[in-house]
N, CA and C of each residue as an Amber inpcrd file, in Angstrom:
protein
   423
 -56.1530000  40.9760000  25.9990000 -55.0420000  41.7730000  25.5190000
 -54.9150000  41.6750000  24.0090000 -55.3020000  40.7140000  23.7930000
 -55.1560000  40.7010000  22.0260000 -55.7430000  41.6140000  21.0350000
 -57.1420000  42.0410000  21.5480000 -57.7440000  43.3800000  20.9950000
 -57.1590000  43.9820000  21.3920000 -56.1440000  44.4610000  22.0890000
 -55.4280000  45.3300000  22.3270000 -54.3520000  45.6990000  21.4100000
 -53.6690000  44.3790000  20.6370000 -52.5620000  44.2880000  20.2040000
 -53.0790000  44.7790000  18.4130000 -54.4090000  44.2350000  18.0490000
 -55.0720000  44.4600000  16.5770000 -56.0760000  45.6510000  16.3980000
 -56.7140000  46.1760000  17.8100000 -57.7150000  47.2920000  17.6860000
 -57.0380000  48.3280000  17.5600000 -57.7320000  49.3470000  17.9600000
 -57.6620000  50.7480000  18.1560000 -56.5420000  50.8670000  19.4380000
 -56.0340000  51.7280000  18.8530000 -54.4860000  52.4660000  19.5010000
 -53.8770000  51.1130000  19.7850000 -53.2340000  50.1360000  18.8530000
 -52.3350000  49.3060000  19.1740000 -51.1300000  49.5030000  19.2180000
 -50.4830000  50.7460000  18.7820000 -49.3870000  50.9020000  18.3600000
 -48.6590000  51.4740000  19.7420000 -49.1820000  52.3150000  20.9970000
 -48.7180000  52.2730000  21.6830000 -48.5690000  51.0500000  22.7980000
 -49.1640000  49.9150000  22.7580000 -48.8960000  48.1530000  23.6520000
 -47.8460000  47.6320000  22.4270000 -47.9320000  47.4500000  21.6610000
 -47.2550000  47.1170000  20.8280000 -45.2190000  47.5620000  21.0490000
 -45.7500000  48.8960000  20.6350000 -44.0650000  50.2260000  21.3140000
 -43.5370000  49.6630000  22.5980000 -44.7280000  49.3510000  23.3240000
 -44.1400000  48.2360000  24.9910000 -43.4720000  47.3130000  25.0260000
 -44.1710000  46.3860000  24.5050000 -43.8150000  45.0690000  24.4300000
 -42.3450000  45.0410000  23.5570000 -42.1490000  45.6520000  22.6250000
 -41.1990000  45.6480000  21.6220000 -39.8540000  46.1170000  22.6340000
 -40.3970000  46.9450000  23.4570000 -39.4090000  47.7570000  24.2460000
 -38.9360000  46.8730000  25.2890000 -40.0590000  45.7980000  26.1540000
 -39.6460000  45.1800000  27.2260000 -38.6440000  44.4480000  26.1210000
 -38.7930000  43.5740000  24.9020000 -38.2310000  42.8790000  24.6670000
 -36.9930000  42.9710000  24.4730000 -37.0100000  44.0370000  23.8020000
 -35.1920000  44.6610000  23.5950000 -34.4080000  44.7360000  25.0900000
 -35.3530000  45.2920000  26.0360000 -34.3160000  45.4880000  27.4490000
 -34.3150000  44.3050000  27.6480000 -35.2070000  43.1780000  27.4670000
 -34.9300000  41.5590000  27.6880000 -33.8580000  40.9030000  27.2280000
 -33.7940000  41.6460000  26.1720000 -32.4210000  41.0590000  25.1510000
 -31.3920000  40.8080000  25.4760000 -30.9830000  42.6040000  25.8630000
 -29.6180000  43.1460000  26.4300000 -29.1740000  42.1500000  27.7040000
 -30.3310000  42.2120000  28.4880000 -30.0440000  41.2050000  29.7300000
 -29.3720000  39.8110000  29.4260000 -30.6910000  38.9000000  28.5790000
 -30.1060000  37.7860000  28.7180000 -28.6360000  37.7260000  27.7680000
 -28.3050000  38.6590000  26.6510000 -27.1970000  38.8470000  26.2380000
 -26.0910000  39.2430000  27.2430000 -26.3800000  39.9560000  28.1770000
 -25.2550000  39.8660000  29.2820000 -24.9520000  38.4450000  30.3390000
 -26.2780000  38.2490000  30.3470000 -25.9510000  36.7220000  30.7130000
 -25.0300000  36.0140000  30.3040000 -25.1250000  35.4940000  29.3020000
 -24.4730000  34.4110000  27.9690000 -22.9780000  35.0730000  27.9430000
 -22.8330000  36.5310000  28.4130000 -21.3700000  37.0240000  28.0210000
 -20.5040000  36.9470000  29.2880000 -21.8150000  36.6770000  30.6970000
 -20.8860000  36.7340000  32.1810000 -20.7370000  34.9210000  32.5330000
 -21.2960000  34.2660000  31.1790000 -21.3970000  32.8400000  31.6020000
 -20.2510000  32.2110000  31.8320000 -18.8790000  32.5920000  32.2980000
 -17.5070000  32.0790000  32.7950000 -17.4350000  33.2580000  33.9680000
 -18.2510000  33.8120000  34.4860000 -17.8780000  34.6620000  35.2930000
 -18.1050000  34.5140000  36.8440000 -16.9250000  34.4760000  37.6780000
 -17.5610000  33.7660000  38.9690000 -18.3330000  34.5090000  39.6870000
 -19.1430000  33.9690000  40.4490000 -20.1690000  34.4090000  41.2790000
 -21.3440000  35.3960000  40.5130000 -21.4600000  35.1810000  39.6280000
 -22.2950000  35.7740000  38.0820000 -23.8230000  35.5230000  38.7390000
 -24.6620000  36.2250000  39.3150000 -26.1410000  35.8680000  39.2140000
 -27.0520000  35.9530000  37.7620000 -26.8860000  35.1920000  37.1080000
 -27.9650000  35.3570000  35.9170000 -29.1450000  35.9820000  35.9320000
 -29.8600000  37.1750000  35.2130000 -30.9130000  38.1020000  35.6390000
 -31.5180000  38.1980000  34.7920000 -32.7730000  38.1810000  34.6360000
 -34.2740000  38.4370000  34.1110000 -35.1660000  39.0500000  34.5230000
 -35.8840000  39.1930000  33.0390000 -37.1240000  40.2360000  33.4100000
 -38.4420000  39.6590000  33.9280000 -39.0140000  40.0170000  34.5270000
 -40.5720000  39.4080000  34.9570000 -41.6280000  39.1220000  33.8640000
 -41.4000000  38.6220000  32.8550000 -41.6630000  38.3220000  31.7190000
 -43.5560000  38.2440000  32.2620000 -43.6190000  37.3870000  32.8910000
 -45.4530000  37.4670000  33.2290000 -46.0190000  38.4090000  33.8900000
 -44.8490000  38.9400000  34.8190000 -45.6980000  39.9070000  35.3210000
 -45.3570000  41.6210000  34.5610000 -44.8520000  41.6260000  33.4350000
 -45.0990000  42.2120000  32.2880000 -46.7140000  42.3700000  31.6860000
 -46.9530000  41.5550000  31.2130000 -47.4230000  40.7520000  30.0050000
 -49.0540000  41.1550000  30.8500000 -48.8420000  40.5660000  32.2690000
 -50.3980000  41.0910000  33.1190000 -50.3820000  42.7790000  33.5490000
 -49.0520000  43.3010000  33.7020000 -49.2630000  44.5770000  33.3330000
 -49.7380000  45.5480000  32.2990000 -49.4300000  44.7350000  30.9800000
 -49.8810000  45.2440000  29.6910000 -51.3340000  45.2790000  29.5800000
 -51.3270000  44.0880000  29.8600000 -52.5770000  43.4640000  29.2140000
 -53.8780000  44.4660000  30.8710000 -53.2780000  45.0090000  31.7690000
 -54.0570000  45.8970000  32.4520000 -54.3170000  46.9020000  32.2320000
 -53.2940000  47.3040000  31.5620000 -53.0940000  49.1620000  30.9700000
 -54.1110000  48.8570000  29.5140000 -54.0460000  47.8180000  28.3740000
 -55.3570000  48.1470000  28.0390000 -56.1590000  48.0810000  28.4550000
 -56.6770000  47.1790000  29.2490000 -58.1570000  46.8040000  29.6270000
 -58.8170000  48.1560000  30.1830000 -57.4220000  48.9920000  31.2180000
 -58.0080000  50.4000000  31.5210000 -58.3890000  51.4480000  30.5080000
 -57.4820000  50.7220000  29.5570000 -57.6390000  52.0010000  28.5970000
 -58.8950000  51.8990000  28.1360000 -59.3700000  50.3980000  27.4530000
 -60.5280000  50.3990000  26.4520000 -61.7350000  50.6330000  27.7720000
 -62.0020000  50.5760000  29.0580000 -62.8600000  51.1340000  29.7370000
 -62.7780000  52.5800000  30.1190000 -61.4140000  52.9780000  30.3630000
 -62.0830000  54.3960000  30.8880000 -60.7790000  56.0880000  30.2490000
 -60.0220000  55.5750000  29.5610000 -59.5050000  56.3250000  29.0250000
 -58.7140000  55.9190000  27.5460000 -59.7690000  56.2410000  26.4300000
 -59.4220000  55.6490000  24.8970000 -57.7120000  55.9450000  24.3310000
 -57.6980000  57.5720000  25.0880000 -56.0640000  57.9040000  24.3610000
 -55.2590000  58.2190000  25.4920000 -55.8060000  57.7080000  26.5570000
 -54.5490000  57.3490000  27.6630000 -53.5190000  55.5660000  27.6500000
 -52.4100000  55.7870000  28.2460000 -52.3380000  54.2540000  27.6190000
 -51.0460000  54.2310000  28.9730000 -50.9680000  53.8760000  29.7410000
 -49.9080000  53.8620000  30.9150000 -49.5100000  52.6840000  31.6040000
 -48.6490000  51.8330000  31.4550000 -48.5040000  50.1590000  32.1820000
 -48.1290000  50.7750000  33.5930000 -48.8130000  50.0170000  34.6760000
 -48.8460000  50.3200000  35.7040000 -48.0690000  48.5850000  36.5310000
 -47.5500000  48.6550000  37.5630000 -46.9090000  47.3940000  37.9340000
 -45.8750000  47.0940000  39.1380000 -46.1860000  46.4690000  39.3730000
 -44.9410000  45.8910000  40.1640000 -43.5190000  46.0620000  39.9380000
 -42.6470000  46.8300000  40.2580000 -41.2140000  46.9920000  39.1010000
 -41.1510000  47.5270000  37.9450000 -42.4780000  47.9920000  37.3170000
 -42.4650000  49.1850000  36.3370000 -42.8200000  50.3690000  36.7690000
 -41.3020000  51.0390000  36.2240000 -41.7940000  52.5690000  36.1280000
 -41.5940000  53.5080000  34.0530000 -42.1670000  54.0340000  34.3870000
 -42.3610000  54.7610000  33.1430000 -40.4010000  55.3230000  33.1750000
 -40.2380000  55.3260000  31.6120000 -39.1560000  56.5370000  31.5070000
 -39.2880000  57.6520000  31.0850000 -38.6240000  58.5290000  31.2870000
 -38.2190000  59.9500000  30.2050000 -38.3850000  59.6210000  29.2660000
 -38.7730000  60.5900000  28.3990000 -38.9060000  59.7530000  27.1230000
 -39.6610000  58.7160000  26.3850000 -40.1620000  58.1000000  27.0590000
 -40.6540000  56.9240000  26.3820000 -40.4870000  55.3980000  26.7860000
 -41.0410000  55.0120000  27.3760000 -40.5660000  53.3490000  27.5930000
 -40.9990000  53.0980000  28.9680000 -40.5150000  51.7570000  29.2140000
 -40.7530000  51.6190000  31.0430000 -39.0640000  50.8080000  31.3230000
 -38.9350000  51.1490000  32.3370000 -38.3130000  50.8030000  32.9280000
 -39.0370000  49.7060000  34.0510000 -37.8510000  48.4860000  34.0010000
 -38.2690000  46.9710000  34.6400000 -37.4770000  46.5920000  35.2830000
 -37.8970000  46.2350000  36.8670000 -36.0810000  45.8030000  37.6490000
 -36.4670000  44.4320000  37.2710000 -35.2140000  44.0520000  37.3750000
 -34.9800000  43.0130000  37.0320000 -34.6030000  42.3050000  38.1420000
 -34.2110000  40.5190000  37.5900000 -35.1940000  39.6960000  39.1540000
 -33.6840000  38.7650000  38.8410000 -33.2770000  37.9440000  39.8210000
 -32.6840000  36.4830000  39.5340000 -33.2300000  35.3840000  38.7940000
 -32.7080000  35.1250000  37.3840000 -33.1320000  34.0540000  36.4610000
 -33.6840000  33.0080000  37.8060000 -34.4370000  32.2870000  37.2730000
 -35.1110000  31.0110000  38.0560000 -34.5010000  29.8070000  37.6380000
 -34.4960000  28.6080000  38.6410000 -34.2610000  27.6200000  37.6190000
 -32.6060000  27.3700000  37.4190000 -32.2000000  28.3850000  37.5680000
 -30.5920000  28.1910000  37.3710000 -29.6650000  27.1760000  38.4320000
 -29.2040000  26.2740000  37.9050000 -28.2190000  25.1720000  39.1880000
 -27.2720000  26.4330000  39.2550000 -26.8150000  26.2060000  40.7110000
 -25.2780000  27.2090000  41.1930000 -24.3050000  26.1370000  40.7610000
 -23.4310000  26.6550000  40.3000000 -22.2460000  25.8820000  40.4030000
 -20.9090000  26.4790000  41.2100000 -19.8990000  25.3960000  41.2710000
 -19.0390000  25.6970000  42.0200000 -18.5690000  26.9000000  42.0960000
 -18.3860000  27.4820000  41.1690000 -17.5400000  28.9410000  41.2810000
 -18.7220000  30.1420000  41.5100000 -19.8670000  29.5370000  41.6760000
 -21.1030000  30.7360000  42.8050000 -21.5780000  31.5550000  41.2410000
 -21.4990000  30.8320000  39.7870000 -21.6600000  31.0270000  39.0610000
 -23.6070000  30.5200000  38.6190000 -24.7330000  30.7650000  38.4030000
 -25.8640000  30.2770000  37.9500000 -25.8950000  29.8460000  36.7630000
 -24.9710000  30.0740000  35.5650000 -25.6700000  29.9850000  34.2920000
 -25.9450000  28.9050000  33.7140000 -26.9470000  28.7980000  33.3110000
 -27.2770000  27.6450000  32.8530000 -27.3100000  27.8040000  30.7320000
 -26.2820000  27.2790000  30.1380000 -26.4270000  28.0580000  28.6590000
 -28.0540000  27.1070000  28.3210000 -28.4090000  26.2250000  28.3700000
 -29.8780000  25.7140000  27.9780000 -31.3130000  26.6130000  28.0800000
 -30.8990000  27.1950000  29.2900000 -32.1660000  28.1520000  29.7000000
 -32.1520000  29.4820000  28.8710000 -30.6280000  29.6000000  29.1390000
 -30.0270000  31.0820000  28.7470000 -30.9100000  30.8790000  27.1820000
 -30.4170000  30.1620000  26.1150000 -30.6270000  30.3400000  24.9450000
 -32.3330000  30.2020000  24.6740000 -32.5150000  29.2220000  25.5310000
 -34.5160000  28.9510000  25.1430000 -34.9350000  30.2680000  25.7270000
 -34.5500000  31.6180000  26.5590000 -35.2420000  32.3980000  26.7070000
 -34.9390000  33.5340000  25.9540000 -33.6010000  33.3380000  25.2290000
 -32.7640000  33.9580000  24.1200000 -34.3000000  33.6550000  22.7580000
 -34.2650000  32.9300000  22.3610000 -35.1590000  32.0380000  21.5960000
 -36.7280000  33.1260000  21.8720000 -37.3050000  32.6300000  22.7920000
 -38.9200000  32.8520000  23.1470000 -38.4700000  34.7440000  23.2450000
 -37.7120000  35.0680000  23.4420000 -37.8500000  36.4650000  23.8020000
 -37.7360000  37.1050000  21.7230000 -36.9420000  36.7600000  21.3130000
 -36.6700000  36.6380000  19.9270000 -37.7620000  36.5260000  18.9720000
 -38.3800000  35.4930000  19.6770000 -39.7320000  35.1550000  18.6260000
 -41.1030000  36.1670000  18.9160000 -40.9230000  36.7410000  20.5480000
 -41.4630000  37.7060000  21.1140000 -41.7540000  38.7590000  19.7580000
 -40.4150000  39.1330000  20.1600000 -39.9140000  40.5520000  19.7760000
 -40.4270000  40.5770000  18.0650000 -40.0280000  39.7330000  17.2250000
 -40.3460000  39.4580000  15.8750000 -41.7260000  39.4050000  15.7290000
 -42.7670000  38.7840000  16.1480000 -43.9530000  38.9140000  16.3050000
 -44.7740000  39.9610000  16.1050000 -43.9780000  40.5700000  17.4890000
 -44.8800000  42.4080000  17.6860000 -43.9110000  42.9880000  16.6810000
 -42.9100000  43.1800000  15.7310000 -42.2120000  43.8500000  15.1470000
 -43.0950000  44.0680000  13.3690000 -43.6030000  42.7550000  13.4320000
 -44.3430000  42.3130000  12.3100000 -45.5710000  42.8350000  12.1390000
 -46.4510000  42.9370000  13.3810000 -47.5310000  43.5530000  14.2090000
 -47.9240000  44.8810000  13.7460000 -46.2890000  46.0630000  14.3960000
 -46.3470000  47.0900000  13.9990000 -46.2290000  47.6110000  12.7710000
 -45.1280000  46.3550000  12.3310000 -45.5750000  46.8150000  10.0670000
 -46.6210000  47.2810000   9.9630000 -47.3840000  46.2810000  10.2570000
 -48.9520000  46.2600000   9.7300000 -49.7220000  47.0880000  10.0100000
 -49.9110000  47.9890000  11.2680000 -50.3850000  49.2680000  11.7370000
 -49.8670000  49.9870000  10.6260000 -47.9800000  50.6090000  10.7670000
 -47.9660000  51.8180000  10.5700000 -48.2910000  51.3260000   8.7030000
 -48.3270000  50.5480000   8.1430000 -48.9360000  49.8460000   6.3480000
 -50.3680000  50.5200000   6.4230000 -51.2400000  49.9750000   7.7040000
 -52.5180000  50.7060000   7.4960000 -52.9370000  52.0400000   7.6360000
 -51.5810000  52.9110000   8.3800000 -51.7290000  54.3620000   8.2250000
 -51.2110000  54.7140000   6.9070000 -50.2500000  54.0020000   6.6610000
 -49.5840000  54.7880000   5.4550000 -50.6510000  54.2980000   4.1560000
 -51.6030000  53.6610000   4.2480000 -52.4390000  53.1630000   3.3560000
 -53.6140000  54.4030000   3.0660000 -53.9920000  54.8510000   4.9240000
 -54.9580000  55.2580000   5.1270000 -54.6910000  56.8050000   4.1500000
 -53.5250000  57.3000000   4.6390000 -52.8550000  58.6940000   4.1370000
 -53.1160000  58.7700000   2.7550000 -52.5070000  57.6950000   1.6640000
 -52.9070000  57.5380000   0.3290000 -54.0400000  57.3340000  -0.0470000
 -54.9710000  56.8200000   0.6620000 -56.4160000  57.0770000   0.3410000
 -56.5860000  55.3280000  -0.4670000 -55.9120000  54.1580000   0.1640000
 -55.6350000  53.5870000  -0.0820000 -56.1780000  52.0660000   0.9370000
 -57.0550000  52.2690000   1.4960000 -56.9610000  51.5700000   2.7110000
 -57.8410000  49.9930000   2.1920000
């Protein structure tokens, strides 16, 4: 997947990942905001089985279709528009507590954290693409 993320047509795995991450966001940000809330199931995204979806949609791509680019998956569907849509699962790992509440703020924030550093990563990623088009345009590369 990593030639995926630096080769040719990265910018649409890249647009993915950036995208799961943001809907990752919102989630675990609703988490952290239902964390006094009784009977609250804490919810997440399938973070790996993402990541082996991505990393399938290139591998198809760089074998059998160069400017096709489609994540295919378990719980992904494509949107209107642009993006995929991901159901989302019960956080793991979470103790119940008395009031039928899961949250755990330790987990909550370390996946607050890794999803963050995610997202910043590929955000940095795509600088650098659309730098090498806008390089390419100026005759500048």
């Amino acid at each position: 997947m990593i030639g995926g993320l630096f080769g040719k047509g990265a910018v649409p795995v890249l647009r993915a990942g950036m995208a799961f991450a943001q809907d990752r966001q919102r989630l675990l940000a609703n988490n952290i905001a239902n964390a006094e809330t009784p009977d609250y199931v804490a919810q997440d995204l399938p973070v790996e089985g993402f990541k082996k979806a991505l990393a399938e949609a290139v591998a198809d791509r760089d074998l059998h279709h160069p400017r096709y680019f489609e994540i295919q998956g378990e719980g992904i569907q494509p949107r209107a528009g642009g993006g995929y849509a991901v159901e989302t699962v019960p956080a793991e790992g979470n103790l119940l507590r008395h009031d039928g509440n899961n949250f755990s703020p330790e987990q909550q924030m370390s996946r607050l954290m890794e999803n963050t550093l995610w997202h910043n990563g590929l955000a940095q990623m795509l600088t650098q693409q659309y730098n090498l088009i806008a390089g390419a345009i100026r005759g500048r590369v």
